[in-house]
FIDRENVEX-550904 format. One record per residue (C-alpha): x, y, z; residue in three letters. Coordinates in steps of 0.02 Angstrom, whole numbers. Last residue first. Example, Ala and Ser with C-alpha at 12.3 -4.5 7.8 and 13.67 -1.06 7.14 Angstrom:
2
+--------+--------+--------+------+
:     xx :     yy :     zz : type :
+--------+--------+--------+------+
:    684 :    -53 :    357 :  SER :
:    615 :   -225 :    390 :  ALA :
+--------+--------+--------+------+
//
This chain:
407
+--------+--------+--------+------+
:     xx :     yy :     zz : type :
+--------+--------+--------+------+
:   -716 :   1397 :    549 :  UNK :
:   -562 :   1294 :    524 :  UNK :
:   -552 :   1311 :    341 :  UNK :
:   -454 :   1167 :    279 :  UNK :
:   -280 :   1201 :    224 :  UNK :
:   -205 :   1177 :    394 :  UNK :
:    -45 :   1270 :    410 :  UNK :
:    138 :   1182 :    409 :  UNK :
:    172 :   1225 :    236 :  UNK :
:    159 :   1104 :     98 :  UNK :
:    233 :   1176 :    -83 :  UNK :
:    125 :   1241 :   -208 :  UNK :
:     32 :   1132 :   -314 :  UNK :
:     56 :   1157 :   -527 :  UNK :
:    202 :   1050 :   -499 :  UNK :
:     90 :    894 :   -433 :  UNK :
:     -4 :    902 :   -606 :  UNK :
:    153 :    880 :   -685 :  UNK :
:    211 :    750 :   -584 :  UNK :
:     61 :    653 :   -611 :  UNK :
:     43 :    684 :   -826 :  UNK :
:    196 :    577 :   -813 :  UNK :
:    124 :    453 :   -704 :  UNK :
:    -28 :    431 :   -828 :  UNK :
:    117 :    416 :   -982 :  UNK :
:    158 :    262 :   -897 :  UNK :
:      8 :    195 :   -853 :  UNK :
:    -33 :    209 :  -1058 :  UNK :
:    159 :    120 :  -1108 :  UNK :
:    127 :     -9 :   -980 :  UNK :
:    -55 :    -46 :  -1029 :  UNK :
:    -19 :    -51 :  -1191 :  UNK :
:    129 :   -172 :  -1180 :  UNK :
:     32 :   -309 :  -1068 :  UNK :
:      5 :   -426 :  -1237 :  UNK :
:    -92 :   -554 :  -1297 :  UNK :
:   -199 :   -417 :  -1401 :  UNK :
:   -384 :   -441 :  -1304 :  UNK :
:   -349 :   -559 :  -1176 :  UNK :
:   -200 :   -453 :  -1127 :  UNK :
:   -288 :   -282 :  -1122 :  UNK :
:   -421 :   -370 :  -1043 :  UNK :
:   -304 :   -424 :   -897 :  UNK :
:   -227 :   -233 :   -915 :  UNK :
:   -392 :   -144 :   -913 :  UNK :
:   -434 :   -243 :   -754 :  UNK :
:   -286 :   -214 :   -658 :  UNK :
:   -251 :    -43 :   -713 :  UNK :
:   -450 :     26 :   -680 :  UNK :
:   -444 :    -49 :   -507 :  UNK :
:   -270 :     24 :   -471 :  UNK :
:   -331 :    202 :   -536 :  UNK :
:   -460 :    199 :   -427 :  UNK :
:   -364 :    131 :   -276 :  UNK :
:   -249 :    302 :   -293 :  UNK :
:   -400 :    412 :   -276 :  UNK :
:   -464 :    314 :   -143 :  UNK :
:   -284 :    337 :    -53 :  UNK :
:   -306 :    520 :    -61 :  UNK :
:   -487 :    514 :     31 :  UNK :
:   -398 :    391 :    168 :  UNK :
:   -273 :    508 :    212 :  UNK :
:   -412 :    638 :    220 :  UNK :
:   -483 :    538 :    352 :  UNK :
:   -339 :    504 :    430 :  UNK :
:   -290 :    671 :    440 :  UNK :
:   -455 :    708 :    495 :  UNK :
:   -460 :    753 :    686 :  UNK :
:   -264 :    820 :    657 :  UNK :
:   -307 :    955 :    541 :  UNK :
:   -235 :    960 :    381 :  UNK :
:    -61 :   1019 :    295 :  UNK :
:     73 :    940 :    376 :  UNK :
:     -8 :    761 :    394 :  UNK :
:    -58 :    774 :    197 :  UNK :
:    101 :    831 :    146 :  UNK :
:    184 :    686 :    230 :  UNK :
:     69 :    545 :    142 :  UNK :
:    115 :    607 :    -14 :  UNK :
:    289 :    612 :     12 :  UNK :
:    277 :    427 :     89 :  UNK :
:    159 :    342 :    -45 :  UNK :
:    252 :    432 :   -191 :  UNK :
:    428 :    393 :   -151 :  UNK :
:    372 :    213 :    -83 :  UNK :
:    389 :    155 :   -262 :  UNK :
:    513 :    263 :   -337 :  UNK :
:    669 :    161 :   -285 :  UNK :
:    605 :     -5 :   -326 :  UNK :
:    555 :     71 :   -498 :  UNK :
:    707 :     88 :   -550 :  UNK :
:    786 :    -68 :   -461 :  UNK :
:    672 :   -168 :   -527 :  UNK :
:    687 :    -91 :   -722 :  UNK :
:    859 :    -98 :   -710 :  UNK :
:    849 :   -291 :   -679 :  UNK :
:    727 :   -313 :   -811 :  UNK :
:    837 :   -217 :   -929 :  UNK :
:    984 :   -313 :   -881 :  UNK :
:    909 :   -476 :   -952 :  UNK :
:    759 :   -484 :  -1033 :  UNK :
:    593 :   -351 :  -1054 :  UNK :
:    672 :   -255 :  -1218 :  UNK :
:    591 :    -89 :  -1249 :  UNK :
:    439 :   -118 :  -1157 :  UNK :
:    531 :   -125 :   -970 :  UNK :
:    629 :     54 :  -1027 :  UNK :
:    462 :    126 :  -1020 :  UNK :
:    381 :     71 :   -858 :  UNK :
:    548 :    116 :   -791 :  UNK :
:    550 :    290 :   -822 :  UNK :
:    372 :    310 :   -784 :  UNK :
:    400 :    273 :   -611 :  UNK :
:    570 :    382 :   -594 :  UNK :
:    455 :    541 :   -665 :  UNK :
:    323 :    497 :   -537 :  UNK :
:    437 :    492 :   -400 :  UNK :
:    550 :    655 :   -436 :  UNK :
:    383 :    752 :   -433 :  UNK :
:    344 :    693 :   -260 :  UNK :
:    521 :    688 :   -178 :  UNK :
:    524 :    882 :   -269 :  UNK :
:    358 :    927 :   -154 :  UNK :
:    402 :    850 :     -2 :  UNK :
:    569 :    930 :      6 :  UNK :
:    549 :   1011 :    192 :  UNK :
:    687 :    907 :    278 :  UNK :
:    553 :    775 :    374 :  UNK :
:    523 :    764 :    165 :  UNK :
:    721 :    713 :    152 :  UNK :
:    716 :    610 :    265 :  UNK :
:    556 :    503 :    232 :  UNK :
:    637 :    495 :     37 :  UNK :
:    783 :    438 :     78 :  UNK :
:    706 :    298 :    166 :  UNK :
:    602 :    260 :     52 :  UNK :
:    727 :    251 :    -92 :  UNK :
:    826 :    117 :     25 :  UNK :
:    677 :     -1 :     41 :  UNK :
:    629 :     11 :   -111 :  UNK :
:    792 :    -26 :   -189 :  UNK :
:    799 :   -178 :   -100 :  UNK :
:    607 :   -214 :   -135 :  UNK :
:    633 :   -191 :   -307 :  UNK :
:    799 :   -300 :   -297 :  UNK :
:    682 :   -428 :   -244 :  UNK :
:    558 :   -407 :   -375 :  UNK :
:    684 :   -428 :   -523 :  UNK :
:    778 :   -551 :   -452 :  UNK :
:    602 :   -646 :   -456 :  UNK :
:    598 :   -596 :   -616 :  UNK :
:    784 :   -672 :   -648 :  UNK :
:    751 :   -839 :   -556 :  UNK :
:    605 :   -861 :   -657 :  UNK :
:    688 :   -848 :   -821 :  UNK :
:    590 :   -708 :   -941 :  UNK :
:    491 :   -797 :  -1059 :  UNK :
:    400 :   -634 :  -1126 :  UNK :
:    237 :   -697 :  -1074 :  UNK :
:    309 :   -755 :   -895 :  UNK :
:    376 :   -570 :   -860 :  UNK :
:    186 :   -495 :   -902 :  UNK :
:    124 :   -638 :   -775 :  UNK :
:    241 :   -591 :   -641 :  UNK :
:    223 :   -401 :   -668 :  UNK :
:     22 :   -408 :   -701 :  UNK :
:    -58 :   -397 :   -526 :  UNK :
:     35 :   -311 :   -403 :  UNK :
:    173 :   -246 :   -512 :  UNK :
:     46 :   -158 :   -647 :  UNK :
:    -58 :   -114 :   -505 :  UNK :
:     64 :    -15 :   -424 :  UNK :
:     81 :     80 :   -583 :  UNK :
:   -134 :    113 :   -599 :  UNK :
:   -110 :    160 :   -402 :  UNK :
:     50 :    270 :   -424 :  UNK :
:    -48 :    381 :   -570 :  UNK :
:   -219 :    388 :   -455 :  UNK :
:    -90 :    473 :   -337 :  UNK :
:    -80 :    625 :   -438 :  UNK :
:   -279 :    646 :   -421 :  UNK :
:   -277 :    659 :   -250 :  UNK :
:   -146 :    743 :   -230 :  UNK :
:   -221 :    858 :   -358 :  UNK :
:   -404 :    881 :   -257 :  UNK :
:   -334 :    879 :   -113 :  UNK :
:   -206 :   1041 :   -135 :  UNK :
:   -363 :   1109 :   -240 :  UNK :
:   -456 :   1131 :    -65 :  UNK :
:   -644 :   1110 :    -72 :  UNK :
:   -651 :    936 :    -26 :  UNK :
:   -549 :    982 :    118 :  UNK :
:   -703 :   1080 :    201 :  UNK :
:   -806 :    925 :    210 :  UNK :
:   -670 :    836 :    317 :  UNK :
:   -676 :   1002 :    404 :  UNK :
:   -845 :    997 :    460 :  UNK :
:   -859 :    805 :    487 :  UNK :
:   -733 :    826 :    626 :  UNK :
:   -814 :    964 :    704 :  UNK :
:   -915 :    842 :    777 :  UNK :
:   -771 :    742 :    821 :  UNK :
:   -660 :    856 :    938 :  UNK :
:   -765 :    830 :   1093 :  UNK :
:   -706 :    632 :   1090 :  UNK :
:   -536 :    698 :   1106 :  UNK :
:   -422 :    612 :    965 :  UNK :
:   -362 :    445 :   1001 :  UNK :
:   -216 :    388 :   1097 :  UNK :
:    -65 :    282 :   1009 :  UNK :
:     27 :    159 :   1114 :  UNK :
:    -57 :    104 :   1233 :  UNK :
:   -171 :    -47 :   1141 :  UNK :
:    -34 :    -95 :   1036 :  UNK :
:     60 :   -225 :   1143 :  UNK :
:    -93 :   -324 :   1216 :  UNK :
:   -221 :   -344 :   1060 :  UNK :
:    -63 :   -333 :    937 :  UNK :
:     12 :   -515 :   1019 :  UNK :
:   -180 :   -594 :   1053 :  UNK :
:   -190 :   -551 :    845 :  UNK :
:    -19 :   -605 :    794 :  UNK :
:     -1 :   -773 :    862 :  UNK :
:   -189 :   -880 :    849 :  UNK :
:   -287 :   -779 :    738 :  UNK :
:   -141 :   -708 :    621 :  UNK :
:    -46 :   -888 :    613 :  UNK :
:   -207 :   -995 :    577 :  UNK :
:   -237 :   -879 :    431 :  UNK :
:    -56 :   -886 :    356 :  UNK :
:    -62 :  -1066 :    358 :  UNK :
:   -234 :  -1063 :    295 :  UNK :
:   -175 :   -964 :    153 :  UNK :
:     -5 :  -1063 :    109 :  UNK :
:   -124 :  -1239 :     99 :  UNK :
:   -254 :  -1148 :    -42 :  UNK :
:    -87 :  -1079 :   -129 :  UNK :
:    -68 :  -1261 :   -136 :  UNK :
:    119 :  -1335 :    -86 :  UNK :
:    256 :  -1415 :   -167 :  UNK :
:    313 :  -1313 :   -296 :  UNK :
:    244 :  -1179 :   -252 :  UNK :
:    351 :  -1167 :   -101 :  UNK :
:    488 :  -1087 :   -176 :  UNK :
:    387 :   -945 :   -272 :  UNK :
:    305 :   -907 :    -97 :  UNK :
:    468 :   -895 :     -3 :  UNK :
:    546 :   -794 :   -176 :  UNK :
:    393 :   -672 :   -137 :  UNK :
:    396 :   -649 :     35 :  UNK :
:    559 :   -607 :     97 :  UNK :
:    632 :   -460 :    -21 :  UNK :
:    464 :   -421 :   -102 :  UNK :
:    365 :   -415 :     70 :  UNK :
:    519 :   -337 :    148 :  UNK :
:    473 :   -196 :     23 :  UNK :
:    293 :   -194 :     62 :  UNK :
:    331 :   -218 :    254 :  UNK :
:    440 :    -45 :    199 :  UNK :
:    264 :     51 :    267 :  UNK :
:    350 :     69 :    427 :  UNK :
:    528 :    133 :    400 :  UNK :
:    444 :    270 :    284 :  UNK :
:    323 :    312 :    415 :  UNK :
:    455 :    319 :    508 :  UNK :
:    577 :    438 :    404 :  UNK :
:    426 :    561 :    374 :  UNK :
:    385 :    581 :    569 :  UNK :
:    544 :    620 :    640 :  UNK :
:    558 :    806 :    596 :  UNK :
:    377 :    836 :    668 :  UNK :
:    391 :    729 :    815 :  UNK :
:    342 :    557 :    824 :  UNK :
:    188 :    470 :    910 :  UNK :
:     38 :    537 :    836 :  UNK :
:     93 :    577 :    671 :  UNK :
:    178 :    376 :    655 :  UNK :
:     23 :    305 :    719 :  UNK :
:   -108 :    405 :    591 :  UNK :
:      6 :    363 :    449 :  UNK :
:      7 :    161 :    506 :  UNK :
:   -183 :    184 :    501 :  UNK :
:   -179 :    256 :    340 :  UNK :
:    -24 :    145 :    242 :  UNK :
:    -70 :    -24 :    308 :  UNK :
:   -140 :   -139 :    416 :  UNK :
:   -328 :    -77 :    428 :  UNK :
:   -345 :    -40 :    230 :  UNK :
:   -291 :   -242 :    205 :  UNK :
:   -402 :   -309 :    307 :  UNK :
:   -541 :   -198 :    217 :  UNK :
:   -484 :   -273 :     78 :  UNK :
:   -470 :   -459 :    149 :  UNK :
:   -661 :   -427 :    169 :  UNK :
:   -691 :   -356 :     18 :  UNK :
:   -634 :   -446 :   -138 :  UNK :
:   -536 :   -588 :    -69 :  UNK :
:   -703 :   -635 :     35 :  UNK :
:   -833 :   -594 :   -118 :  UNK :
:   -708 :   -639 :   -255 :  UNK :
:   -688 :   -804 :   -174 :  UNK :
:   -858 :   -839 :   -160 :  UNK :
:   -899 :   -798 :   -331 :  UNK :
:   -750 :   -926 :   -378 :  UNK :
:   -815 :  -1076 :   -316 :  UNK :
:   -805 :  -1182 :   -152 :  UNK :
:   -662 :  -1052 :    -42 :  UNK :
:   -592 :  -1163 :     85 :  UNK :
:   -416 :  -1070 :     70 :  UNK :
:   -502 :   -870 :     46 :  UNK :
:   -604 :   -903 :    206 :  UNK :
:   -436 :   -949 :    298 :  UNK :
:   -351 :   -798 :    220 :  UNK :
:   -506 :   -686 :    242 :  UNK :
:   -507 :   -732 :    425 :  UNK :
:   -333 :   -703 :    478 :  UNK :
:   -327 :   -515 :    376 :  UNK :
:   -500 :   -479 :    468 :  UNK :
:   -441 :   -519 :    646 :  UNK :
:   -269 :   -435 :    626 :  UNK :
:   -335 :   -310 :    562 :  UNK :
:   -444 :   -280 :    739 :  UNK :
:   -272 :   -263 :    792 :  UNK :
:   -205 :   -132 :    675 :  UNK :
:   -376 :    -26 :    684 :  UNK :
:   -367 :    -16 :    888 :  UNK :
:   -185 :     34 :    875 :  UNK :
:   -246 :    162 :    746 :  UNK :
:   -351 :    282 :    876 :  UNK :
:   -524 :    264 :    913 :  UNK :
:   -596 :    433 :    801 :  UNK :
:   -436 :    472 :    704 :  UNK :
:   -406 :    289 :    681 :  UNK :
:   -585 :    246 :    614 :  UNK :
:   -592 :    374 :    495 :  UNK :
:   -440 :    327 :    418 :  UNK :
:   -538 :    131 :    419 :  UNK :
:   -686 :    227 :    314 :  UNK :
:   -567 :    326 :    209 :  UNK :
:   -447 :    179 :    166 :  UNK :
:   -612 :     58 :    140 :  UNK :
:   -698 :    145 :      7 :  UNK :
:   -579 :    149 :   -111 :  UNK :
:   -512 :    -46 :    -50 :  UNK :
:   -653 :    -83 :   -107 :  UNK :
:   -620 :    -50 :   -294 :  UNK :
:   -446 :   -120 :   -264 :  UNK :
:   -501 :   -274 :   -193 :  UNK :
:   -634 :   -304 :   -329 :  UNK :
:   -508 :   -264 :   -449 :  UNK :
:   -403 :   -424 :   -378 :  UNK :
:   -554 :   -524 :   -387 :  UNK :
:   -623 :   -477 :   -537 :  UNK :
:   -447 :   -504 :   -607 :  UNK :
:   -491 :   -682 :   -618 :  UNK :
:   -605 :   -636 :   -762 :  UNK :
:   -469 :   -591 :   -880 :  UNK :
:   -330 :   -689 :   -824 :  UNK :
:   -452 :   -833 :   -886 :  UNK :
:   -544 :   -941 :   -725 :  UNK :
:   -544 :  -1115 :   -701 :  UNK :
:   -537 :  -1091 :   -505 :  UNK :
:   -379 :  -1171 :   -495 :  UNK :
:   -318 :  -1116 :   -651 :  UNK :
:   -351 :   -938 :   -584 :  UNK :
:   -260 :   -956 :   -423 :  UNK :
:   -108 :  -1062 :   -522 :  UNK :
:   -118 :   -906 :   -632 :  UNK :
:   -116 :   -766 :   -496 :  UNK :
:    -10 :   -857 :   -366 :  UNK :
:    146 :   -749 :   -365 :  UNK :
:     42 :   -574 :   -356 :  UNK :
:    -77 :   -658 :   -284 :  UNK :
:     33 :   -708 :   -139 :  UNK :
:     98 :   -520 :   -151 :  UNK :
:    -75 :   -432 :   -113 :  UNK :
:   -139 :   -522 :     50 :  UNK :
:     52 :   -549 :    104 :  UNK :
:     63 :   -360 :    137 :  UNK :
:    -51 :   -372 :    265 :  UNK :
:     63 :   -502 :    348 :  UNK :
:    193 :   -354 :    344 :  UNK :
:     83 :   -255 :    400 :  UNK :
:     69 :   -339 :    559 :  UNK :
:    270 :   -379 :    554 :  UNK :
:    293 :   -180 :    563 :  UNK :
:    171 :   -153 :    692 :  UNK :
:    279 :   -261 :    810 :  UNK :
:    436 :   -168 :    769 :  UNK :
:    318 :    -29 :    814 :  UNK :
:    289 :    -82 :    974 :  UNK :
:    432 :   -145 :   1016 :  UNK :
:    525 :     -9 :    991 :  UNK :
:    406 :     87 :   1083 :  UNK :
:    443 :     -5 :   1222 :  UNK :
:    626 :     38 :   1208 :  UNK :
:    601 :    204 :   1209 :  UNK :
:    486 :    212 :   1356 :  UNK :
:    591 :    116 :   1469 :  UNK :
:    738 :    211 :   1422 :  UNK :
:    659 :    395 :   1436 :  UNK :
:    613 :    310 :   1616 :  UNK :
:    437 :    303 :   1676 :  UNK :
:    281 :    425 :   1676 :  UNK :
:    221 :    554 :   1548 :  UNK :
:    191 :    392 :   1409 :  UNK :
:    192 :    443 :   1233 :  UNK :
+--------+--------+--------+------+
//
């Protein structure tokens, strides 16, 4: 941070700053969980089945794969401040877009890839970049935690606000609203906060950038992250996409599934925290395993009887696990590669992970229009996260050496 200035003045203006950071991906976090509470009324709208208005949502996922390395990239090479405010800009414009939407192609196109790409450049890379940039080493794991909760506050706050005003507003009316917001408020807000705040690599650094970026592919340690955290993309999916419907189907009350999802987002936000603390304690490893083992716990207990206190275990369960992955991950990546392409590699991981959400979210609408039910693709995802923590206990654990050849 800042050489000049009281430790005070500095402190407290990086409060601000990443309090403000927070709320930006917090708005990114609105581009998945109004779908996630408008995905029928969306589809009606559009006269669409759940089948093919999944496009859309796999669409995002699909380029979202190429969109985490690309905007990782980015923030190693201009710094993530930069990628959070220009963010802004996309996030704004794909929810307006996304309202005035004619037909359903063009939805898919904007929802599909442009509030994608939004969502990539307010969220889990960039935000990793920032936190390794401006923390220390013991601090970094509990930040990054404390920043990527916008998810969980998105639970907590967003997804009762959005179930409320259903009933009297469009999902076409909520969109511009949240458009309007990000061009006019957030946007000029991020563009004059955020600029200081993180500095970029060294300009000279970047040609041997591409080097080592090239040189991770042949480490094993990326390789099985990599393919671990396909398992918490195909789960993620499951809650993204197919919870609310999935809790419909089996006439859960809507007061309890939205329960459900808040105490998720509770329970996420606590689990997170624990888990940023105890990888800044050198744990990375068991926070990893013990993730994917709580994930496919409560994929399994929600088949056996989806009502009552089951569904409210199965939040709470899962609330705790979801962050687990994302932030233990996420910290053995920034302690094990070089700092030119932690992003980058960041954003290699993360296209593992969208992978397995594309391939969860449209299996499981076809799933559904195929046997009326979401059960397979619980009990299969499921058994995928399993098969994750194994693979992650064949990895030894991160030390705090690059694992890319240098030379």
């Amino acid at each position: 941070m800042r050489s000049t200035g009281t430790a005070r003045l500095v402190s407290a203006s990086l409060a601000v700053s990443i309090a403000l950071a927070f709320v930006i991906s917090l708005f990114g976090s609105a581009l998945k969980n109004t779908v996630q509470v408008f995905f029928l009324p969306m589809a009606e709208s559009f006269g669409e089945s759940r089948g093919s208005f999944a496009l859309a949502t796999t669409t995002f996922a699909i380029t979202f794969a190429v969109a985490a390395p690309i905007t990782g990239a980015i923030s190693d090479r201009l710094g993530p401040a930069r990628v959070l405010t220009l963010g802004t800009v996309a996030a704004g414009l794909a929810f307006v877009l996304c309202a005035i939407s004619p037909a359903f192609p063009i939805f898919v196109a904007v929802y599909g890839v442009l509030a994608s790409f939004a969502y990539a450049m307010l969220s889990y890379v960039p935000l990793g970049v920032l936190v390794d940039r401006v923390f220390s080493e013991d601090r970094k794991g509990f930040f990054y935690a404390l920043l990527t909760n916008s998810v969980a506050a998105g639970f907590i706050l967003l997804v009762p606000l959005w179930t409320w005003l259903s009933d009297f507003s469009s999902w076409n009316s909520i969109y511009l609203v949240l458009g309007l917001t990000l061009l006019i408020v957030i946007t000029p807000l991020a563009a004059v906060k955020l600029r200081d705040e993180a500095p970029a690599v060294v300009p000279s650094a970047t040609p041997r950038a591409k080097v080592r970026v090239q040189s991770a592919f042949s480490s094993s340690v990326f390789w099985k992250l990599a393919g671990a955290f396909f398992a918490c993309g195909a789960t993620m999916a499951f809650i993204d996409v197919h919870m609310m419907p999935f809790m419909d189907d089996m006439h859960v009350p809507a007061d309890l599934s939205t329960t459900s999802i808040v105490l998720l987002g509770v329970f996420e936000i606590g689990g997170s925290l624990v888990a940023g603390r105890l990888c800044d304690r050198g744990m990375i490893k068991s926070v990893l395993i013990a993730g994917y083992l709580l994930r496919a716990g409560s994929l399994f207990i929600v088949t056996i009887s989806p009502h009552g206190s089951v569904v409210i275990a199965f939040g709470v369960i899962f609330g705790v696990s979801y962050l687990f992955t994302v932030v233990a991950t996420s910290m053995w990546v920034l302690k094990s590669f070089p700092i030119e392409i932690k992003g980058a590699v960041m954003g290699l991981i993360w296209t593992g992970h969208q992978i397995g959400a594309a391939l969860s979210s449209q299996l499981g609408a076809f799933s559904y229009d195929a046997t009326g039910s979401y059960v397979p693709e619980i009990l299969g995802i499921g058994a995928v996260a399993v098969l994750a923590a194994v693979l992650v206990a064949t990895i030894p654990s991160p030390q705090s050496k690059p694992v890319a050849n240098l030379a």
